[in-house]
C-alpha positions, 0 to 999 in steps of 0.5 A: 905530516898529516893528508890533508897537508901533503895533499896541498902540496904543489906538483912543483914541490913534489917534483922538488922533494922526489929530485932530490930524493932521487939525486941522493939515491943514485950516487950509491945505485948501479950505473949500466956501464962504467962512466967517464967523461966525453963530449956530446954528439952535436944534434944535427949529427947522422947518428941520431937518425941512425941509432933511431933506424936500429931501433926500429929493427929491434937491436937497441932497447935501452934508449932514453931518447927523449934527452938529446943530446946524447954524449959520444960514450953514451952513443957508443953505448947505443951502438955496442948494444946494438953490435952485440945484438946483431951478431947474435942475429947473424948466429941465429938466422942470415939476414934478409932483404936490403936492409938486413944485408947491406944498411945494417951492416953499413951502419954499424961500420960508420959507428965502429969508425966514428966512435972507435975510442968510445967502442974500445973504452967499452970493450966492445971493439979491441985497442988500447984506451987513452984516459987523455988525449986531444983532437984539435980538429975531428970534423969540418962542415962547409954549408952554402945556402941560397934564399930566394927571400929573407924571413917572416915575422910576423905579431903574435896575438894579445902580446909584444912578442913577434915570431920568426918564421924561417923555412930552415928551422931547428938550425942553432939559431942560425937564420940564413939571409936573401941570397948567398950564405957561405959558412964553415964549422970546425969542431975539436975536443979533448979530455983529461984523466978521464973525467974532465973533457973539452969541446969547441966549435967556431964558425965562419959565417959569410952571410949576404948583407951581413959581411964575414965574422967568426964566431964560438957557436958552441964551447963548453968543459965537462967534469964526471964523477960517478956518473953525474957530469957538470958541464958549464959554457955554451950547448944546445938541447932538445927534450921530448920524443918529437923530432920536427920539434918539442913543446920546451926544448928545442935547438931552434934558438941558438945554444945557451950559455949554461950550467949544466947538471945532468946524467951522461948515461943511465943509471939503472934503478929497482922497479922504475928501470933506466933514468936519466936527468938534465937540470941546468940554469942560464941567462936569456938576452931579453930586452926592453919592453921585456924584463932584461936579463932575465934567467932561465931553469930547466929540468928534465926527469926520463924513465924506462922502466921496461924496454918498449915505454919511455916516460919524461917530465921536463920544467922550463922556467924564466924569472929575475932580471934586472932590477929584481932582487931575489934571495936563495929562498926565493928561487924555490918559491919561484920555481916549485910552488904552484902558485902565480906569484907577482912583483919580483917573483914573478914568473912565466913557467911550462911544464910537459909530460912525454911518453913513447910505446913501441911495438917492436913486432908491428910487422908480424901482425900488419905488413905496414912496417917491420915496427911502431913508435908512437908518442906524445907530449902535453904541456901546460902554462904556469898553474895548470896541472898537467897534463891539461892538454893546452898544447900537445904533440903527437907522433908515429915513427914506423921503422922499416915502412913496408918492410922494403928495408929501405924506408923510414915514415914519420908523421907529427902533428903539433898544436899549441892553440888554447881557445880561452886564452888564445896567447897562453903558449910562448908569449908573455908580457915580461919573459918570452921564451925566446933567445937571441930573438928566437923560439927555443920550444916548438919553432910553430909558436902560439896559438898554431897547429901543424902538421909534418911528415918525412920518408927516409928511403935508402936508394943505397949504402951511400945515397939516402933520400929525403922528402917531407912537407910541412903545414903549419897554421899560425893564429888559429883564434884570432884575426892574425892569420897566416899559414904556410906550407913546405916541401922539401927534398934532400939527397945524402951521398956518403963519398967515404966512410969519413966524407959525406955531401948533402943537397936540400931543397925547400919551397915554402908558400907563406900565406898572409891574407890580411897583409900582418906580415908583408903579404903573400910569399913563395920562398925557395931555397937550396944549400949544400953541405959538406962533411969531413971527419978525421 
């Protein structure tokens, strides 16, 4: 192939030729563990939050973050690494401060007690493993939420589509009602010989107006070989280095019903360093006046090729439907030319890139924290050539804030606003990217910016403190304008080491001075939640 073809080869196909290329390379390349199947770590869990804080203290390195959600053999991994490295802190040095002394420690302790059966697999704790067993049920949640009102929706700018907005968001899709909401969440697993595992989680949902019913909110099997993991049924996800949201992959929307071909762990490749993939093909429930039916691809590519930087690509694309034929050759024109097409192949297409720095020694240098993360993601609609910046998110994490050993800060801000073409981010005439009538990208939605901000403070071992605020501006070109402001509080009391509760509270003002969407609201709300492990 001469330059100047290969120059006019599409980034899609590109991306195409260098996935599979890779796909082939590491079934014969090194994985950093010995691989087996387990079921993933539901996003809402404490760990995620907790393997982020041992980040921050320089105990874990080898964190492909961006890819959530992890698997429970993958988060056993993240806590051996960090085990082990605190142990060899603790030979070097006594620990210092609050943090140091009580919060890590205790930590590692709940990771030791939750994930006993991945630490022994890995060797990192004694006990005799089991390549088969079955939990009929290791873990009930009970939630009951108070709203003051229901939800806003409200038009979206040049198209059909309309946006929920919601004051809890990144839920699963589950929008709460006016008044009292009851739920309770059973989840179980199993596995088989190693390489095949089970996960189910039923809900019982007893919501104002709507009556009680019960539900599969997630369900799915898995089968492993080599590392590279099938897992088909019904799961969430969520791509990128934001965590109030992502510009494609989010759990705002419920979880889809999927195939899913992905990476449980990282494999460990010469000069690119650690990888991780995900690619997966599902079906939205979209309806008249939208193409019905139509399907929805997704690819994820994570890199870290040193300890301290992170780099992700991801695609989302929706095409098909009822009423359009599309044949086996089809599906790679749709999905890796870089060209619009029309008719039956048509499509509506996003693409990101994400990258994360830290600076794991912030606090030799400047006393504002013990370290930094800062990261970014930018994305583009169809054809551009990312990153083009037609909408991005931006983030600082700083672990540790002012090195109390007691606090966390996140700041994001995110905006999707594109002033040629104010409706370019997720509103389209015929594929929405929604599900079950729900954003599954960034909950702000189109031609928005907002800006969110959360400090963790640990009062102690067992109580956590949260406060955040959040201001979103939705229709930032254009007469539909609305914005909305929030705070929210949470106090987190681990009863046990197996039991905790959580109290939230959130006030949100929605401000719609041109009436698009019923007039000025004050929302309130208030839930508490339970947890038992078993």
């Amino acid at each position: 192939m001469n330059l100047s073809r290969l120059a006019h080869l599409s980034i899609r196909s590109r991306c195409l030729c260098f996935s599979l290329a890779l796909l082939g390379f590491l079934l014969l390349s090194s994985t950093v563990t010995l691989a087996a199947s387990s079921v993933n770590v539901p996003l809402d869990s404490w760990a995620y939050e907790a393997l982020d804080t041992l980040e921050g203290y320089g105990l874990i390195d080898s964190a492909l973050s961006s890819t959530r959600p992890y698997s429970k053999l993958e988060t056993a991994r993240l806590a051996g690494e960090a085990i082990k490295n605190w142990e060899a802190h603790l030979s070097r040095q006594k620990p210092m401060g609050f943090g140091e002394q009580e919060l890590i420690p205790t930590l590692l302790n709940r990771f030791k007690r939750e994930f006993q059966v991945e630490l022994v697999e890995l060797g990192i704790l004694e006990g005799s493993r089991s390549d088969s067993f079955f939990k009929p049920v290791n873990q009930m949640i009970q939630k009951y939420v108070w709203q003051k009102d229901g939800t806003v929706t409200r038009p979206q700018l040049g198209s059909v589509n309309r946006q929920t907005i919601a004051p809890v968001y990144n839920n699963d899709g589950i929008i709460y009602r006016k008044q009292n909401n009851f739920s309770t969440e059973l989840q179980g697993e199993a596995r088989l010989w190693n390489h095949f595992s089970l996960y189910y989680q039923p809900i019982f949902k007893a919501f104002e107006g709507e009556g009680a019913r019960v539900e599969l909110e997630k369900g799915y099997l898995k089968a492993e070989a080599y590392n590279v993991e099938i897992e088909a049924g019904r799961d969430s996800l969520w791509w990128g280095p934001g965590r109030n949201g992502a510009l494609l992959m989010t759990n705002n929307a419920p979880p889809f019903d999927l195939v899913k071909l992905s990476s449980p762990q990282p494999f460990k490749l010469p000069f690119l360093g650690l990888f991780k993939f995900n690619l997966f093909l599902s079906k939205l429930d979209n309806t008249a006046p939208y193409i019905t039916s139509p399907q929805l691809y997704g690819l994820h590519l994570d890199f870290k090729p040193h300890p301290n930087i992170e780099v992700g690509l991801s695609q989302v694309a929706i095409f098909g439907g009822e009423g359009r034929k599309i044949s086996l050759g089809d599906y790679f024109r749709i999905l890796y030319s870089n060209q619009n097409l029309e008719g039956n192949l048509e499509s509506n297409q996003q693409l990101s890139v994400d990258i994360s720095w830290r600076w794991p020694n912030m606090g030799q240098y400047l006393p504002v924290a013990r370290s930094l993360k800062a990261y970014a993601e930018w994305g583009a609609e169809d054809t551009g050539i990312f990153p083009d910046r037609r909408a991005y998110l931006l983030g600082l994490f700083f672990a540790d804030f002012l090195k109390m050993g007691r606090m966390d800060l996140r700041f994001e801000y995110a905006n999707t606003t594109v002033p040629a073409v104010p409706s370019a981010w997720y509103q389209h005439n015929y594929y929405p990217p929604t599900y079950r009538g729900l954003l599954f990208g960034h909950h702000l939605g189109g031609n928005g910016e907002e800006l969110f901000a959360r400090l963790n403070y640990h009062l102690s071992t067992k109580l956590q403190l949260g406060l955040d605020f959040d201001y979103a501006n939705q229709g930032v070109y254009g007469t539909n304008k609305t914005s909305s402001q929030q705070l929210g509080i949470d106090l987190n009391y681990w009863i046990r080491e197996r039991m905790n509760i959580k109290g939230r509270y959130i006030l949100q003002g929605f401000y719609d001075p041109d009436r698009i969407a019923g007039g000025d609201k004050i929302l309130h709300v208030f839930g508490l939640e339970f947890r038992w492990r078993f």
